[in-house]
C-alpha positions in Angstrom: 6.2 -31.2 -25.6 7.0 -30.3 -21.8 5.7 -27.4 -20.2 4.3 -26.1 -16.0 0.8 -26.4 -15.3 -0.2 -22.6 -14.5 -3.7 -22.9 -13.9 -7.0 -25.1 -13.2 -9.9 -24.5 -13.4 -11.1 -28.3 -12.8 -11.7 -29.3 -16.5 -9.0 -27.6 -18.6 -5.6 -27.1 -17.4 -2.7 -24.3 -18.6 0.4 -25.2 -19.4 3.0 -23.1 -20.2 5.2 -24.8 -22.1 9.5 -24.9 -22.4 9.0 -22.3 -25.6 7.1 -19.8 -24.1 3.9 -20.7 -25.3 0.6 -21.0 -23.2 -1.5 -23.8 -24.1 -5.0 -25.3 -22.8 -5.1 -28.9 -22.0 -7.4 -31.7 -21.4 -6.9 -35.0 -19.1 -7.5 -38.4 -20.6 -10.1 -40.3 -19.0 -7.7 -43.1 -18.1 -5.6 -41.1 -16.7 -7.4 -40.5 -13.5 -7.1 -44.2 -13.0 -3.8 -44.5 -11.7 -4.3 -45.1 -8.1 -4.1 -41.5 -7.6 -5.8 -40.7 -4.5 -6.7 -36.9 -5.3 -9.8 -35.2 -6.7 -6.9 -33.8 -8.7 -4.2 -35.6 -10.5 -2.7 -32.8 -12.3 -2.2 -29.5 -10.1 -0.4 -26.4 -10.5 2.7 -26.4 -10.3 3.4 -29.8 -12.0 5.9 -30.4 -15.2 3.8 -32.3 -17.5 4.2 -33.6 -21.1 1.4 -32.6 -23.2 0.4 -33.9 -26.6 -0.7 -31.7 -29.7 -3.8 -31.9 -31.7 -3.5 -34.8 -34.3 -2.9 -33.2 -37.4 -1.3 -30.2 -36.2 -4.5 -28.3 -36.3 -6.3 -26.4 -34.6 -9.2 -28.4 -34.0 -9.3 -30.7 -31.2 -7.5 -30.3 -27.8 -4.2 -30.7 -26.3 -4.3 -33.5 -23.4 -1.7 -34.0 -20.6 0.2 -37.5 -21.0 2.5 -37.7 -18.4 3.6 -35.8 -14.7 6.7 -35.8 -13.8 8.2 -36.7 -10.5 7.0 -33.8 -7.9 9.8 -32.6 -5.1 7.0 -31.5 -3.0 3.5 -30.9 -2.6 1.5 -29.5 -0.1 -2.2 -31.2 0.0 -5.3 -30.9 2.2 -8.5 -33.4 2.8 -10.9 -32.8 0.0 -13.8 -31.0 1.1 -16.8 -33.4 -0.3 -14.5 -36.9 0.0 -12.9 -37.0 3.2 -11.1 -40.2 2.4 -9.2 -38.6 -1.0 -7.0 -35.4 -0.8 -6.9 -32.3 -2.8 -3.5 -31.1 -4.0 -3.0 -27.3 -3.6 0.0 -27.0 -5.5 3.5 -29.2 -6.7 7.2 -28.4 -7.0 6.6 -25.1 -4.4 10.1 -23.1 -3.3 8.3 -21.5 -0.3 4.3 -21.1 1.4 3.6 -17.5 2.3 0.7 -17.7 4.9 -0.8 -14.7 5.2 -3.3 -14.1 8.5 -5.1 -11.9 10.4 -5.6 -11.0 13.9 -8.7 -9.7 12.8 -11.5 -9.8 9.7 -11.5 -11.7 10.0 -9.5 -13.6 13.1 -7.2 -16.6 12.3 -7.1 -19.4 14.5 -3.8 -20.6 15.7 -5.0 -24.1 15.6 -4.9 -23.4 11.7 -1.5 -21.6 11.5 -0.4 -24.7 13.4 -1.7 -27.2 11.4 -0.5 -25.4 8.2 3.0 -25.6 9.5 2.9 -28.9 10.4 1.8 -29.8 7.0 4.6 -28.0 5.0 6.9 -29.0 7.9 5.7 -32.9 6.5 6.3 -31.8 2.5 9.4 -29.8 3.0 7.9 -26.4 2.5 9.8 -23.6 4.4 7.1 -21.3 5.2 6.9 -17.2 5.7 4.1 -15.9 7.8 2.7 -12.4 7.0 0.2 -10.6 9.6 -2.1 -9.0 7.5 -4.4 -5.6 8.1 -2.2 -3.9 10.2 -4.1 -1.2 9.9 -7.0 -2.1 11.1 -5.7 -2.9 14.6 -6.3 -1.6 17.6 -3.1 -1.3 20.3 -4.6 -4.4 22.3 -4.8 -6.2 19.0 -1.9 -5.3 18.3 -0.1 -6.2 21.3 -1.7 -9.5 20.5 -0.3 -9.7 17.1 3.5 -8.9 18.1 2.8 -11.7 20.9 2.0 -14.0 17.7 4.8 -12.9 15.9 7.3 -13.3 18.7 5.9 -17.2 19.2 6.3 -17.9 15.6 9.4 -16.2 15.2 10.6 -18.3 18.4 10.1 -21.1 16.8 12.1 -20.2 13.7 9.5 -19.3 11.0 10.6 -15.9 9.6 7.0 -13.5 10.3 6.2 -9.8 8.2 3.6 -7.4 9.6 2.2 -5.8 6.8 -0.8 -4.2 5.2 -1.8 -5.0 1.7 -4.6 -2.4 1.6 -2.3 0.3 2.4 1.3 -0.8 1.1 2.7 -0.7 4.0 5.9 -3.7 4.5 4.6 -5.1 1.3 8.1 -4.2 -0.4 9.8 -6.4 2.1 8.3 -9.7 0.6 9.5 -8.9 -2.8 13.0 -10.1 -2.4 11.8 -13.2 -0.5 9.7 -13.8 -3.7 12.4 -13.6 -6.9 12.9 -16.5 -8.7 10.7 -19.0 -6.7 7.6 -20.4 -7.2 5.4 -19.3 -4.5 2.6 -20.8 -2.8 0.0 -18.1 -1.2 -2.5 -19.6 1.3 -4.8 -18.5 4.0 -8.4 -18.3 5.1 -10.8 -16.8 2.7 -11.1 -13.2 3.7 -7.4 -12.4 4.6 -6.3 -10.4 1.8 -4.5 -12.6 -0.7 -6.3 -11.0 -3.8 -5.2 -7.6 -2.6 -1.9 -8.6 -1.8 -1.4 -10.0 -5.4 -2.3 -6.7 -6.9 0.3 -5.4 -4.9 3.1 -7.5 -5.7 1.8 -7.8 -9.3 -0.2 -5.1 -10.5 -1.0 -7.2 -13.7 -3.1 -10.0 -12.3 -5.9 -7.6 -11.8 -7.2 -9.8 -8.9 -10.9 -9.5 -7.8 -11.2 -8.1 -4.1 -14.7 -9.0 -1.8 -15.3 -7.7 1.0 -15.6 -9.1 4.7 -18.5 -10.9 5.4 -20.1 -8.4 8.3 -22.3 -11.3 9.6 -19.5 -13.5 10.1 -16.6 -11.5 10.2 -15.3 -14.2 7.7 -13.8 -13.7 3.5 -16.2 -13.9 1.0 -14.5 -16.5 -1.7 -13.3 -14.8 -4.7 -10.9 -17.5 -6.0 -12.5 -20.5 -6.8 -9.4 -22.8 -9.0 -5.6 -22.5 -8.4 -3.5 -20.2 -10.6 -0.2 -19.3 -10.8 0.6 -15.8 -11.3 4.2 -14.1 -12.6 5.3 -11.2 -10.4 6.8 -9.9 -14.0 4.2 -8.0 -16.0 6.0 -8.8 -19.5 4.2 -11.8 -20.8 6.3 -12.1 -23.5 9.4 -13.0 -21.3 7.7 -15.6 -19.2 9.6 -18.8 -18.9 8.8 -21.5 -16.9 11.5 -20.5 -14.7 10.0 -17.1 -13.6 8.7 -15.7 -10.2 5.3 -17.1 -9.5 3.0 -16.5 -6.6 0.7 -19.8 -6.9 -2.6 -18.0 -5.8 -5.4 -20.5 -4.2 -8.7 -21.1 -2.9 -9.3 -19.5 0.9 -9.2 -22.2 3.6 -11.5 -22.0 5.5 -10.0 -25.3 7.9 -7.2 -27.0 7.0 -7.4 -30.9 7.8 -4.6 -33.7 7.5 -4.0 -35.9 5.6 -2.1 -39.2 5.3 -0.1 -38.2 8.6 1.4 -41.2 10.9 0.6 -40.5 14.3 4.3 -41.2 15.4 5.6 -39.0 12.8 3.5 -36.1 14.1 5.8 -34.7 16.8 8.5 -33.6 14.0 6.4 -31.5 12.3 6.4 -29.3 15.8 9.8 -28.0 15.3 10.4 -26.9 19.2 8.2 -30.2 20.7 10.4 -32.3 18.5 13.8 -31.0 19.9 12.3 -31.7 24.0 11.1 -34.9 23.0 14.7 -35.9 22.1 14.8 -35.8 25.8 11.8 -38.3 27.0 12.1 -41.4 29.0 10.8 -43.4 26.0 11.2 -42.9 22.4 7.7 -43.5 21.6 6.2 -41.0 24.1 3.2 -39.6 22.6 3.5 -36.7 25.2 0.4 -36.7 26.4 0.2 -38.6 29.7 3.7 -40.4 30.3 6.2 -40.3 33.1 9.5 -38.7 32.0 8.1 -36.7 29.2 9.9 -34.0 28.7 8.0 -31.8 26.1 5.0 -31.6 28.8 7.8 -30.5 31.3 8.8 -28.0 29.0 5.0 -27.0 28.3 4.6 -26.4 32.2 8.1 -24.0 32.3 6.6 -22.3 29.8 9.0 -23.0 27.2 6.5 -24.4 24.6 3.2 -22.5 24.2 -0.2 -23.4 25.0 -1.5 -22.8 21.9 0.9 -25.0 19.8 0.6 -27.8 22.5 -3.3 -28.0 22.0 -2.4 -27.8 18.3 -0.6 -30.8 18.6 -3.4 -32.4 20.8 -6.0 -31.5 17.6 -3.9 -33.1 15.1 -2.9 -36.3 17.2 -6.6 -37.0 17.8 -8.2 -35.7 15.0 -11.5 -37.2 15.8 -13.6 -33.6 15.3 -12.6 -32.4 11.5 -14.3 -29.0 12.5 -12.2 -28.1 15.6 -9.9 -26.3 14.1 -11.9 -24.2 12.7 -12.5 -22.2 16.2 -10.3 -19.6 17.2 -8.0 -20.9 20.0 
């Protein structure tokens, strides 16, 4: 039996199968010993084939036997192993990245870093600035700055506030028929964003840490979540929002050094224009991109991006607010 994997919650896995039926499924121990270098090897999103009880019965569990190829996926380092990774989410149409200027802020070292690592799966991405409401008109100056940079760049931006409704209707058509992944840093307003685009989910809502100014974690295992209420007309080839754990830094993973500069879509198209075709940008003659950087035709803030994630010797830095 083949079916998607709609949910983990790090022991049991979901899987909706081909006929419509949801069913809870269990990994075999040798499975995990495949050379898979994940803390998961099964993650939302993937097409598995499953295996029924033996007997036909009720008793007994379901296990997954077998993942198909993935198209994409979009992985970060694993929080408690540094040298495995942790898969977000497989076979994803899109990334919406939702942020906030403020409560709480999000760095652009992050947003950059999130690109880049879509950019390196082949995830277009859709940026939403969240809490709209809540800003003030220097804050807001500040966000239409953002959006203009991004935008620049060619990564299509909303401003919206989930809270209030307002521009929410606006995602919706970027969101039918594709399987959606939803990230950002804890706090941002994914939960209430979900009950906006799908009342049904009933997501739970914390609030803003007032110490910190930072999300209080109210997801704790990926899920994927239909925008259609109507469970009994869920295929496997239905809108999904893939709802997942709030990031609070986003490291690399298995990135080449060389390969880094495509991944910034506007430093790659100046560096087609250094003296050498290894330039690293950074310090030699005839590099173009730092030319470009100096006219003011690639931003600060994406250029130290780059800088983080070419050295990547302190896995906290990007953690700060640039």
């Amino acid at each position: 039996m083949k079916g998607l994997v709609i949910k983990n919650t790090g022991s049991w896995y979901t899987v909706l199968t081909d006929d419509g039926l949801t069913v809870d499924c269990k990994i075999k121990g040798n499975f995990r010993l495949r050379g898979i270098r994940s803390t998961n090897p099964v993650a939302v999103g993937d097409r598995v084939t499953i295996s029924s009880p033996k007997g036909g019965g009720q008793e007994g569990a379901c296990f997954i036997t077998e993942i198909e190829d993935r198209r994409n996926y979009i992985i970060r380092k694993s929080i408690n192993l540094s040298k495995q990774s942790h898969i977000l989410a497989a076979n994803v149409d899109q990334a919406l990245l939702i942020v906030t200027v403020v409560k709480p802020e999000t760095s652009t070292t992050f947003i950059d870093r999130f690109l880049a690592s879509a950019e390196a799966y082949r995830i277009p991405v859709v940026i939403a600035f969240n809490k709209t409401d809540l800003l003030t008109d220097e804050e807001r100056h500040y966000q239409e700055m953002m959006v203009n940079l991004y935008e620049t760049i060619g990564y299509e931006c909303h401003e919206i506030s989930a809270t209030e409704g307002d521009g929410v209707e606006k995602l919706r058509p970027l969101l039918e028929g594709k399987i959606t992944l939803l990230s950002g840093n804890s706090g941002v307003g994914k939960s209430t964003l979900i009950n906006r685009l799908a009342p049904h989910a009933n997501q739970r809502v914390a609030d803003i840490s007032e110490a910190h100014q930072t999300g209080m974690h109210t997801t704790t295992f990926s899920e994927m979540i239909p925008l259609a209420g109507d469970s009994s007309l869920l295929t496997s080839h239905s809108s999904f929002l893939i709802d997942t754990p709030g990031i609070k830094g986003f490291g690399t993973f298995d990135m080449e050094k060389e390969e880094l500069t495509s991944y910034f879509k506007e430093i790659f198209e100046f560096s087609k224009q250094c003296r050498f075709s290894d330039c690293t940008h950074t310090h030699e003659p005839g590099c173009a991109v730092r030319k470009a950087l100096d006219e003011h035709y690639i931003a600060e803030s994406r250029y130290q991006s780059y800088l983080s994630m070419l050295e990547d010797k302190d896995e906290n830095k990007y953690r700060e607010a640039y």
